[in-house]
Structures are given as structure tokens and as C-alpha cells.
C-alpha positions as CSV (number, residue, x, y, z in Angstrom):
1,X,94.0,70.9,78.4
2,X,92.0,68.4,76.3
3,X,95.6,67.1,74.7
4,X,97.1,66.8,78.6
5,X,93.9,64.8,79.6
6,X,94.0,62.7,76.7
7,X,97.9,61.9,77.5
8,X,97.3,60.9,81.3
9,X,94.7,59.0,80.2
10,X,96.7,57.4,78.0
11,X,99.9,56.6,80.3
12,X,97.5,55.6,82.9
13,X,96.0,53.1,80.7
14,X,99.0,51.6,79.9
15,X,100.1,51.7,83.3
16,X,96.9,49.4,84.2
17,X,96.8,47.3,81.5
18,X,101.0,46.4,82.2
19,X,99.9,45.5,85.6
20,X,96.9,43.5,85.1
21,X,97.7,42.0,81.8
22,X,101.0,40.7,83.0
23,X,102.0,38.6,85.8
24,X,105.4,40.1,85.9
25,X,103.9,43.3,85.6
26,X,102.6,42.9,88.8
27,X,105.4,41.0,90.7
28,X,107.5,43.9,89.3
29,X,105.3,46.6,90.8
30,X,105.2,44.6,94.5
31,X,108.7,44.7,94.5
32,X,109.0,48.0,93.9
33,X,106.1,48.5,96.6
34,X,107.8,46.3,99.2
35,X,111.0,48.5,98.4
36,X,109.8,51.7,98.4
37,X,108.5,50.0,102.4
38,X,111.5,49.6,103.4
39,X,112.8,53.0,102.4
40,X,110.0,54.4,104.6
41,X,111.1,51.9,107.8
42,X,115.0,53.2,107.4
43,X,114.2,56.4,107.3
44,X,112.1,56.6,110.6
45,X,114.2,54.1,111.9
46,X,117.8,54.8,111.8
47,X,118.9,58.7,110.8
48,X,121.7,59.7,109.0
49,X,123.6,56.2,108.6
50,X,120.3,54.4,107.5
51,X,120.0,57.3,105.1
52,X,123.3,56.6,103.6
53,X,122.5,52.7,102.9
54,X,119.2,53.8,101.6
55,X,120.4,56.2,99.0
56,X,122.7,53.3,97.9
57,X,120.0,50.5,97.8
58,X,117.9,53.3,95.8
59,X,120.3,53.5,93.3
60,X,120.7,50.0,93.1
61,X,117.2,49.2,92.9
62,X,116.7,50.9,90.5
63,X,119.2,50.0,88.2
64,X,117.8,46.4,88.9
65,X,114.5,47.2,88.3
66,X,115.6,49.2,84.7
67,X,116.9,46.1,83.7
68,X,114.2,44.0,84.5
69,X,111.6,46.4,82.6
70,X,114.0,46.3,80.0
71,X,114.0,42.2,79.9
72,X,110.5,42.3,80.4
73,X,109.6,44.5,77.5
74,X,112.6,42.2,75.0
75,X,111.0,39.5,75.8
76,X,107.4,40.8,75.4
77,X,107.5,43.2,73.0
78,X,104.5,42.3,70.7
79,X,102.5,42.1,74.0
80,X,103.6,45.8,74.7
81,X,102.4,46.8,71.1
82,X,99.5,45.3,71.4
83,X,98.1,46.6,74.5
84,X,98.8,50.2,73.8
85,X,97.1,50.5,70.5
86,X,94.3,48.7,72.3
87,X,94.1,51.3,75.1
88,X,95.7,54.5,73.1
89,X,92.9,54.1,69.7
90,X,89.7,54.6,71.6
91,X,90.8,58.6,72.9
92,X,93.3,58.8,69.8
93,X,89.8,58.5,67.4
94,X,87.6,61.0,69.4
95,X,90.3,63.4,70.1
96,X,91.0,63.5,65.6
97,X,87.0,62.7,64.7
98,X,86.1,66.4,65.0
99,X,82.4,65.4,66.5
100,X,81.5,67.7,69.3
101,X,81.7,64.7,72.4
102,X,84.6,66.2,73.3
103,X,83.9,69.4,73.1
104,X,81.7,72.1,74.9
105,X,78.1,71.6,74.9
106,X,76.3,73.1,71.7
107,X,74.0,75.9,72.2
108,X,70.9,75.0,71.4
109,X,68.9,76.6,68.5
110,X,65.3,76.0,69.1
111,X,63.2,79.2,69.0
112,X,61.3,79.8,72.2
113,X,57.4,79.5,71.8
114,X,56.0,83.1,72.0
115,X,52.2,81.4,72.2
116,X,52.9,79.2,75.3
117,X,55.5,81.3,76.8
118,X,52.6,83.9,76.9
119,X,50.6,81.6,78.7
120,X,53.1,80.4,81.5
121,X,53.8,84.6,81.9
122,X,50.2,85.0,82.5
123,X,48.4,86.1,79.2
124,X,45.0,86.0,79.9
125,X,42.7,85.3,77.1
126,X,38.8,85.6,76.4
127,X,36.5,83.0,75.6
128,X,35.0,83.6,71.7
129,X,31.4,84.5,71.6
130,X,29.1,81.3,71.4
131,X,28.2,79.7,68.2
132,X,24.3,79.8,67.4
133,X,23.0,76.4,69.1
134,X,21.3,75.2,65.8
135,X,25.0,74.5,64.6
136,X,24.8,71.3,67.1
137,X,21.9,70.2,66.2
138,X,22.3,69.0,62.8
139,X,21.8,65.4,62.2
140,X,25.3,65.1,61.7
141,X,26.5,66.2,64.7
142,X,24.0,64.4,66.5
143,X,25.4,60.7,65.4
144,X,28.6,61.7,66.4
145,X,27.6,63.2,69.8
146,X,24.6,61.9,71.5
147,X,23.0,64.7,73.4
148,X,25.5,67.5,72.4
149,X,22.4,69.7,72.0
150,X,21.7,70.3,75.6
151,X,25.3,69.8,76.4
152,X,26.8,72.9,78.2
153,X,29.0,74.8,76.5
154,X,29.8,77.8,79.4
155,X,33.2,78.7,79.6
156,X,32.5,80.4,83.2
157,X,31.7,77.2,84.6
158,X,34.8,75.6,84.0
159,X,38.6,76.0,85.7
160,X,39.9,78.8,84.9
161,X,43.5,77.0,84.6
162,X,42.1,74.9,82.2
163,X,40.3,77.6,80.5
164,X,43.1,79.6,79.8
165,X,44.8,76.4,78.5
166,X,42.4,75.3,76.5
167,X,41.7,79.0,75.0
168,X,45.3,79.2,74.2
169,X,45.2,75.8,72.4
170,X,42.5,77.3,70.7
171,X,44.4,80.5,69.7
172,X,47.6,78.6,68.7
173,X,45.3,76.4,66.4
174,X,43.7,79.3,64.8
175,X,46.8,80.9,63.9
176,X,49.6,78.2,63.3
177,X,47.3,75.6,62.0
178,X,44.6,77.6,60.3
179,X,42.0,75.6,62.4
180,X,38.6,77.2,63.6
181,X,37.8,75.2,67.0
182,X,34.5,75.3,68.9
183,X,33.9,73.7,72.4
184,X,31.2,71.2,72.1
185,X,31.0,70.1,75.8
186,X,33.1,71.6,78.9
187,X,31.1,71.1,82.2
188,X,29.2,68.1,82.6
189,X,26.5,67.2,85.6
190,X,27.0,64.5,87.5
191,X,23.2,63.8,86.3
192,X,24.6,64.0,82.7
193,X,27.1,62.1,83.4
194,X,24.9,58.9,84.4
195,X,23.1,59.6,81.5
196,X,25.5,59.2,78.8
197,X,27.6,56.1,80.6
198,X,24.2,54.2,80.5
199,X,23.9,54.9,76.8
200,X,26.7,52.4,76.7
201,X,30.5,51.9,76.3
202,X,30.9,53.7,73.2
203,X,29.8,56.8,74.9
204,X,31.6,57.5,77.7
205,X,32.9,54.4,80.4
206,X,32.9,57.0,83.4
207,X,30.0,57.2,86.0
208,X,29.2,60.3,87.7
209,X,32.8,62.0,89.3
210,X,34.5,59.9,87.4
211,X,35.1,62.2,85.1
212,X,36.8,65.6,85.4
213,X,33.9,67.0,83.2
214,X,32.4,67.6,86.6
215,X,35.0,69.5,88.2
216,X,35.5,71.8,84.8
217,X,38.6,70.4,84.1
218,X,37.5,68.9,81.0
219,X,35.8,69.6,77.3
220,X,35.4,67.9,74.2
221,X,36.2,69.9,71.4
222,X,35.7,70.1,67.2
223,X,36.0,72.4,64.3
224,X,34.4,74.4,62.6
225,X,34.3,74.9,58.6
226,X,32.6,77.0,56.3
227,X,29.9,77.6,59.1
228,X,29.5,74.1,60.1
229,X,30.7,71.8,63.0
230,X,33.1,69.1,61.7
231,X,33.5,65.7,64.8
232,X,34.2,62.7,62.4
233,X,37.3,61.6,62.3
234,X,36.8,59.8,59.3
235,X,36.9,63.6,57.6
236,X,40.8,63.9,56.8
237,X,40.6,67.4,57.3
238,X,39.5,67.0,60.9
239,X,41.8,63.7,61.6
240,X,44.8,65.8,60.5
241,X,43.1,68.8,63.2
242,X,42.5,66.1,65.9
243,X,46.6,65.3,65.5
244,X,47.4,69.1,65.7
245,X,45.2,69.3,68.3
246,X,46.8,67.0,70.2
247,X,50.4,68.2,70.0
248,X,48.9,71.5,71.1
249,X,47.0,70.6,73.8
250,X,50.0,68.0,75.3
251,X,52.6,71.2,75.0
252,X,50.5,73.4,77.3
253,X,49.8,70.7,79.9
254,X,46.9,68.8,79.1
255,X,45.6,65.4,78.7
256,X,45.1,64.2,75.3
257,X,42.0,61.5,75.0
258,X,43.7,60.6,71.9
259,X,46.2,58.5,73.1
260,X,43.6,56.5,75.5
261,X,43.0,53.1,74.3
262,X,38.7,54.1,73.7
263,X,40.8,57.4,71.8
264,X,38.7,60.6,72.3
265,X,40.0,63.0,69.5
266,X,38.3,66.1,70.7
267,X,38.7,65.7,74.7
268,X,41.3,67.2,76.9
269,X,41.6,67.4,80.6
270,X,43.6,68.7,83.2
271,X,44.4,66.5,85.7
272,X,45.2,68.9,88.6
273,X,46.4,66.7,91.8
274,X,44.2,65.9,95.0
275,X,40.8,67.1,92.7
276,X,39.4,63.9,92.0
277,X,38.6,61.6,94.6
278,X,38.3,57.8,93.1
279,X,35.3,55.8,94.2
């Protein structure tokens, strides 16, 4: 089938190419139109002795018209030649390549996610136990995070889409990665939120419901090594997690606040539709 498609795609191309390419070409083919006309007007026209004439002119036409092809192509013969390698080389090279555009398509070999698969069938996971609160409130921790101490850090008051997204980022983490993760803010008060956006830019930009911190559809997040909570970026450690972290979150759904232009390593969001209402 693929040799037969190849052939009328060939003969058809030369077929064109003899018609636009060359004025007699064309003349030749109106003729032979007009002809074939006039065949179709005898026949309806005039019965059995019309028929008779008509078989004759058929025969004569075309012996006329074989030996004006034949003139045509004497005369034009490097013409001919050069027009069907230009229109037979193009199929000619994919048909003998042996790449795979004209074959079937290839199966594809990519092994199904188990971990998010999981979570689109419905696995529903358990938030880890909280960390003892002293961990966010060392001094280091507090530079990178302003407030984090009295942030909340309740996993019931959040979405429980996001949750189970976020818990299975989390898991996948954990065990492809090798990455502890610990939630260091999830739902945010509106309060809160006016709070932190008048500590200034390099805080936070949103105002109160501007954020989806207040409808538990968001949660900044960090790690967690040898017993201690790890934010900076400036850690390559945690900037390799933060990339990881990303990728993860992105596959399951979420928003990464590492792509935004003030980038927000540890924050993801789930922006669920008709939720937020601009102001």
C-alpha cells in the first residue's frame, strides 16, 4: 500500500507539474478537454450514426494527440527530466531513509507514574505528625520567614484537594528524592495576611484575599535535615530540593511560586476556578 501511494503520488506530480510548468502542457490538455466535450454533445445528440463518427474522431484524436506528446517531450526532453527528479526525490528519499515518518506510530515507552497515578485513582494519604514548634523558631528560620513561629501549620484547615496534592508531593519527595519536607505555613488569616504585606515587598505583595493562603489552597514548604529546618536557597542542598520540588508539585497540578518573577521556592497553590474573587 505504502509503494502504490508513493507511485500515484508520483504520476500525479508529474501530471501537475507537465501542466503548470508548460504552456503546451496545458493547451494540450484543453484540447483534449474540449474533445473529450464534444464526444459527450454527439453522444446525447445524435445516436448510432454520431456514434460511428465519434469512434472515428477518437481514434484519430488520439493518434494526433500521441504525436504531439511525442513532439512535445523531443523537443523538451531535459525539461521532462528535470521535473520528475524534482517531484519523484522528495517520496523516493523518505520511502528508502528507513525513519519511522512513514511508518506506524511508535509505541511509546514511558513507564506510567505509580505515585501520581495513585493519586488521580484516589489514594488518600495522611498528614505526618507535627514537628515540635521549637524547630521554627531558631534564629535561622526566623530571617528567612518572618513570623513562621505563630504561622499555622494545620493540615485540617486547608482543601483537602490540595492536601492530598501536596501530601503526595510530599511522599514522592521522600522516596524518589530522599527529601524530608515539613509544611511551614498552609492556612493564612486574612489578619495575617495584612500583617506580613505591610512588612514590605520582600514578604509577600498580596493583601488580604489576595492570596489563596486564605482559602487553604496554598502552603509554603521546606526541608528538613538532621533534625533541623532547612529555607535558604543559598544551601545547595535545599536549592537542588526547591527544583525537585517543583517538578513534583507542577506534575500533580500545582502552582509552582518558583517560576513567579518575586520566585517563592517553598510555595505551591492550587488555583481551583471561580474560588478567588479579585478585588
Amino acid at each position: 500500500m505504502l509503494f502504490l501511494a508513493v507511485a500515484l503520488y508520483f504520476l500525479l506530480a508529474c501530471l501537475i507539474s507537465f501542466l503548470v510548468l508548460f504552456p503546451a502542457g496545458r493547451a494540450f490538455a484543453l484540447r483534449m478537454l474540449a474533445r473529450a466535450g464534444a464526444r459527450l454533445r454527439g453522444w446525447f445528440g445524435k445516436a448510432e450514426h454520431v456514434r460511428g463518427q465519434s469512434v472515428a474522431a477518437i481514434r484519430q484524436t488520439s493518434s494526433a494527440s500521441a504525436h504531439e506528446a511525442g513532439n512535445f517531450l523531443r523537443r523538451h526532453y531535459l525539461l521532462v527530466i528535470g521535473g520528475l527528479v524534482l517531484v519523484s526525490v522528495p517520496p523516493l528519499i523518505a520511502l528508502f531513509s528507513g525513519g519511522s515518518s512513514l511508518g506506524g506510530y511508535v509505541e511509546s515507552t514511558r513507564e506510567v507514574d505509580t505515585q501520581v497515578a495513585g493519586l488521580l485513582e484516589g489514594e488518600n494519604l495522611v498528614p505526618p505528625p507535627p514537628l515540635p514548634p521549637m524547630l521554627f523558631a531558631t534564629v535561622e528560620v526566623e530571617q528567612e520567614r518572618p513570623m513562621i513561629v505563630s504561622a499555622s501549620r494545620d493540615w485540617a484547615l486547608m482543601n483537602p484537594q490540595y492536601t492530598q496534592r501536596l501530601l503526595q508531593a510530599f511522599k514522592i519527595m521522600k522516596e524518589r528524592h530522599g527529601y524530608d519536607m515539613a509544611i511551614l505555613e498552609g492556612y493564612r488569616s486574612p489578619e495575617r495576611q495584612n500583617k506580613l504585606a505591610a512588612m514590605g515587598s520582600s514578604v509577600t505583595n498580596a493583601a488580604a484575599f489576595q492570596s489563596w493562603h486564605q482559602y487553604g489552597l496554598a502552603a509554603d514548604c521546606a526541608f528538613v535535615r538532621n533534625g533541623k529546618i532547612v529555607i535558604s536557597e543559598k544551601d545547595p542542598w535545599a536549592m537542588r530540593g526547591y527544583e525537585l520540588y517543583g517538578e513534583v508539585a507542577e506534575s500533580l497540578g500545582l502552582t509552582w511560586g518558583g517560576r513567579w518573577k518575586m520566585m517563592d521556592f517553598g510555595h505551591t497553590e492550587l488555583r481551583l476556578p471561580g474560588v478567588m474573587k479579585r478585588r
